[in-house]
C-alpha positions in Angstrom: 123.1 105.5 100.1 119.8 105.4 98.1 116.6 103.0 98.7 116.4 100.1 96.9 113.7 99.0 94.6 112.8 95.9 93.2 112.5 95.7 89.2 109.3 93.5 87.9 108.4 92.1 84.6 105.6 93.5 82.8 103.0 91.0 81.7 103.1 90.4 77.8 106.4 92.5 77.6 109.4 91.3 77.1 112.0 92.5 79.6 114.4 93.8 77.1 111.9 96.0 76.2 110.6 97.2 79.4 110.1 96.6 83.2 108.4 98.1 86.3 110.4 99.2 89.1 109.1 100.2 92.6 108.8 98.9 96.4 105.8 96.7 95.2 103.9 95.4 91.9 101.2 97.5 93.0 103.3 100.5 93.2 105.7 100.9 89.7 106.8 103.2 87.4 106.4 102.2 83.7 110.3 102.3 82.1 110.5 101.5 78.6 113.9 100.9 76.5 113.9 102.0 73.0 116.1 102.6 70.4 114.4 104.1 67.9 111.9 106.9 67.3 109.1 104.8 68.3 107.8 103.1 71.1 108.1 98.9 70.5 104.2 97.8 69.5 104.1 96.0 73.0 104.4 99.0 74.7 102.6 101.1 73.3 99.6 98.3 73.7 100.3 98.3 77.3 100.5 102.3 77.3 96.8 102.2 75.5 95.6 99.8 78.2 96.1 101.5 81.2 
């Protein structure tokens, strides 16, 4: 059976639109749900900022 990880919400992001997920806040990866062609103008600000 696999490790679990905790998902987090992303400050200023909905969570329908995205999440962190990881052991810790400090240590994430970025996951993004889209249905379209383009990234939702949330993300992509949060993708600009980092």
């Amino acid at each position: 059976m696999g490790s679990a990880e905790t998902a987090y919400a992303v400050t200023g992001v909905s969570p329908e639109v995205a999440i962190a997920v990881g052991d810790t806040p400090g240590d994430t990866t970025f996951v993004a749900v889209c249905s379209g062609n383009e990234l939702p103008p949330e993300v992509k600000k949060s993708v600009k900022g980092s």
